[in-house]
N, C-alpha and C positions, 0 to 999 in steps of 0.2 A: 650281158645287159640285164638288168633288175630294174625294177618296176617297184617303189613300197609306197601303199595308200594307207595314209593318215586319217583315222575318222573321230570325232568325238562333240563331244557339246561344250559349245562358248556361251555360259548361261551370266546375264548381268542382273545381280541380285537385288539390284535397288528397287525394283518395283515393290517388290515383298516383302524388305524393310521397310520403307514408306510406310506401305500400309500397316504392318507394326507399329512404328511407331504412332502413327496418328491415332490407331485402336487405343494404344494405353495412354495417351493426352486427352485422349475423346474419355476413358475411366475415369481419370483425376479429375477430369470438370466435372462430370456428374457426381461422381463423391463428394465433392467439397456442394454441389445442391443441396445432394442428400442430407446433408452436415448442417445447411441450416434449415432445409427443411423439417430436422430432426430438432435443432432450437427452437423453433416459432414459437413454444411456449415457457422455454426458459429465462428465469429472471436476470435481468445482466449479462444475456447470450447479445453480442455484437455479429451482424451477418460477414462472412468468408468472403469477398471479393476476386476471386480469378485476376491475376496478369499473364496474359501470355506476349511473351518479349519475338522481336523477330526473328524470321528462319528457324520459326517453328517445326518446317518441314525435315528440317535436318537434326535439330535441334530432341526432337521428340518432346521428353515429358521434363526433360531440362530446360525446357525454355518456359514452362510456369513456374508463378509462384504467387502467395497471395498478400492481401493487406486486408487491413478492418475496417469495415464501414461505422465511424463511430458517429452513426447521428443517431440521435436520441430513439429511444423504442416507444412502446405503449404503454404509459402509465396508468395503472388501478387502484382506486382506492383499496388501502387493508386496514382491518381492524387493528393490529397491532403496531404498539405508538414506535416500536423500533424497528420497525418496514418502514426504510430511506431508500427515496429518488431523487435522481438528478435530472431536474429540467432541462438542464442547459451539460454541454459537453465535458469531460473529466470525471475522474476517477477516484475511488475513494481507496486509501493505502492500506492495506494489512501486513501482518509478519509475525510468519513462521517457523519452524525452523528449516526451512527452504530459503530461507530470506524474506524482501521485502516484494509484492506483486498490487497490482493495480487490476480492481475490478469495480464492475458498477451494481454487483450485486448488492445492496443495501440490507440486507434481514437480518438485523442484529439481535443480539443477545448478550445480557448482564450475567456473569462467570459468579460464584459463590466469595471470588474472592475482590467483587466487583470490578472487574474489569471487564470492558466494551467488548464484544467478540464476536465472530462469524459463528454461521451454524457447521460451518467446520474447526470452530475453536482458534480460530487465527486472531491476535489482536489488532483491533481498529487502530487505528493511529491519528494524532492529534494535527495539528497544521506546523510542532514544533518539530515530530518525528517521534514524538514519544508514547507508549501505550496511552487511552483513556480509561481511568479508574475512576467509578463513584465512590466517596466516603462508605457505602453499605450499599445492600441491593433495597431499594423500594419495594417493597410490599403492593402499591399500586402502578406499575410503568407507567400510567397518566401523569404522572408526575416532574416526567423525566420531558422536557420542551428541546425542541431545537426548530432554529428559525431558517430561514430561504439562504442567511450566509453561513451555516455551520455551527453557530456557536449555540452548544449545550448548557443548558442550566436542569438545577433539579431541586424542586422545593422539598425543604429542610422540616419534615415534622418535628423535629427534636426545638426548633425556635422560629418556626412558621415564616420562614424568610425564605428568598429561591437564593441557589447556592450556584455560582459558576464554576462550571467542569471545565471547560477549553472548548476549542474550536476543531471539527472536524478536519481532519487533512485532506485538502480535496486538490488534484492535481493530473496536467494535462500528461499528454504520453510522453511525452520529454521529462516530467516528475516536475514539472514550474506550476507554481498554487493556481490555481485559478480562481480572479477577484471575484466573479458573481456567478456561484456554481448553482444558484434558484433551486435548495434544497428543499423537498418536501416531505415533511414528517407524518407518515403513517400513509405511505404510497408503496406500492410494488411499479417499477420499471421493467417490463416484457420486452423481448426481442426486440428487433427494426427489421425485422423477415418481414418480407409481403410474401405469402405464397405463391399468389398467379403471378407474379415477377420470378420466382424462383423457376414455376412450371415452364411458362413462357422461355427463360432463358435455357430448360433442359433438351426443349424441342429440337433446335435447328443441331445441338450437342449429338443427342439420339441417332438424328437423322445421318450425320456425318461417321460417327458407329457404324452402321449398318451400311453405308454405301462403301465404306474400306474393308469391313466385311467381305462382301462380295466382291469387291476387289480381289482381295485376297486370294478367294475361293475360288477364281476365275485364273489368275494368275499360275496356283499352284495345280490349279486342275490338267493346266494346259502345258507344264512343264514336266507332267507327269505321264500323261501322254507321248512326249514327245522322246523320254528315256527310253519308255515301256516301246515307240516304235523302231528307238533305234539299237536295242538291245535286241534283238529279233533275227 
């Protein structure tokens, strides 16, 4: 007759994934903070919105993801007549050779070979889809008007008349025009970051870090211990 004693550890690992996973969902919210708390002064910077979908807990850092808060940021006056903002919601079309992209950074510039252009050299685009070129670059950009609905004109020193260019391409995230995009000419458009909403929302984020932290550190402490006593 024999006797044989089984011994060993039956360890259930979910606690300490758990809390893995919620550490790195708990990162990804505050990074996307940090992201617009890093815009608040950028022109045409739209704030990161957090979704977190359900069974986050299982889920971890695949159950976020985000969308754009596109309401309007803080307008300032600027001295220059080709600093464009948008009152009202939508997008002004540019194209590179990336393609075509939607932004609400307005701070244009007239190209040598006058055409409309970003200060990353991207061309503006008109409301038909097609580049916007002046006859010549103006000598004064005072010159160069555009009204609340887009459409450009540029008086003509050569026979003192204003001379129609076209109409900005202004359009929603879908690419559909938008009828009254309340364009203002010689404005900068700043963020839509409120800081203490962003601080505020980093709080209860922080707080949640740190209590799976110690989770954590409680969990692995005590599983460690318990090899270390019964390897003995």
């Amino acid at each position: 007759m024999s006797i044989r004693l089984n011994g060993g550890i039956r360890f259930d690992e979910g606690g300490l994934t758990a809390s893995i996973r919620a550490m790195h969902l708990d990162s990804e919210l505050i990074g996307i903070s940090n992201e617009n708390i890093g815009g608040f002064d950028k022109v045409g910077y739209q704030r990161k919105e957090a979704v977190v979908s359900s069974f986050a807990e299982f889920l971890g850092v695949h159950a976020l993801s985000t969308t754009r808060d596109d309401k309007v940021g803080r307008i300032a006056v600027s001295e220059n007549p080709l600093d464009i903002a948008l009152a009202n919601k939508g997008y002004f079309q540019t194209k590179d050779a990336n393609g075509i992209k939607l932004t609400r950074d307005g701070r244009f510039k007239v190209a040598k070979d006058g055409t409309l252009v970003t200060l990353e050299n991207a061309q503006v685009l008109s409301n038909a889809g097609t580049p916007i070129v002046f006859p010549y670059v103006p000598q004064d950009l005072k010159h160069i008007k555009i009204d609340k609905t887009g459409k450009i004109t540029m008086f003509d020193e050569k026979n003192g008349k204003l001379k129609k260019i076209g109409y900005l391409g202004i359009v929603d995230h879908d690419g559909i025009a938008v009828m009254e995009p309340n364009v203002k000419q010689g404005y900068n458009e700043f963020s839509n970051v409120a800081l203490q909403q962003e601080f505020l929302a980093m709080m209860p984020v922080i707080k949640n870090f740190d209590a799976n932290r110690q989770m954590f550190m409680l969990q692995n402490s005590v599983l460690g211990k318990t090899i270390s006593q019964l390897s003995q």
